[in-house]
C-alpha positions in Angstrom: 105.3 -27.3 41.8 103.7 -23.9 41.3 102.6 -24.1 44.9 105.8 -24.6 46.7 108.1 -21.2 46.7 111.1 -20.6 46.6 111.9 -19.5 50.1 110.4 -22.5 51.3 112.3 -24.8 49.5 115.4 -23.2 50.8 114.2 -23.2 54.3 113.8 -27.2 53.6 117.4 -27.5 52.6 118.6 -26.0 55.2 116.6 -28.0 57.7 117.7 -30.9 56.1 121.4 -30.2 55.2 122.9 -30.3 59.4 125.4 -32.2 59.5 125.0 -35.2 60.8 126.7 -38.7 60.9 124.3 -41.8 60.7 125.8 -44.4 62.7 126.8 -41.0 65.4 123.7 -39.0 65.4 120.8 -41.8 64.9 118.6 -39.4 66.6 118.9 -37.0 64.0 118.8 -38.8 60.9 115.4 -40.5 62.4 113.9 -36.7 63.3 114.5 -35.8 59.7 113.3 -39.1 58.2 110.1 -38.7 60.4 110.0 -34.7 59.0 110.2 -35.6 55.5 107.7 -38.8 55.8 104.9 -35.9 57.7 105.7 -34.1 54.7 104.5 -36.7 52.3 101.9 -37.9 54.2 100.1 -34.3 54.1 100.7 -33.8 50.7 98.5 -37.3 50.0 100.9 -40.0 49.6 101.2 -43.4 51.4 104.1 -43.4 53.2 107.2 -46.1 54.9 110.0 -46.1 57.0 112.3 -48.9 55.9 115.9 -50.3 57.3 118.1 -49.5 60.2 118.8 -45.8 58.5 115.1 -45.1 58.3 114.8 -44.3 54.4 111.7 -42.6 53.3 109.2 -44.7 50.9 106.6 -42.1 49.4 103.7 -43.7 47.3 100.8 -41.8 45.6 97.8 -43.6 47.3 96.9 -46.4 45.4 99.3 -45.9 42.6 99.6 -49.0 40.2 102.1 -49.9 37.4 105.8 -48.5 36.5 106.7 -45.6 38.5 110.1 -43.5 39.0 112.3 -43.8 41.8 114.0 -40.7 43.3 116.7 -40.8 46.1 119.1 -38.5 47.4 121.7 -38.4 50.0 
């Protein structure tokens, strides 16, 4: 985490935070899901797009075993 500063972080969360409906604005919601999954994708990881809603699966490449799950709305 060293790596990532502060001011981009916020610049993330504002990206991220428009308002948006997902059944409304599918465009949007799928623009961000594609943003975020890029994201993950350059930082290493193996990456999904799963359902209707297009939720984010991020993977460290050929991780194995128990792992933790984080998810946000």
């Amino acid at each position: 985490m060293e790596s990532v500063s502060e001011a981009e972080l916020r610049g993330w969360v504002k990206w991220f935070s428009v308002p948006r409906h997902f059944v409304a604005q599918p465009r949007a919601n799928r623009e961000i899901a594609e943003t975020i999954a890029r994201l993950f994708k350059e930082w290493g990881y193996e990456v999904s797009l799963q359902g209707d809603f297009y939720n984010v699966v991020a993977r460290p490449v050929g991780a194995k075993g128990r792992m933790a799950l984080v998810a946000a709305h």
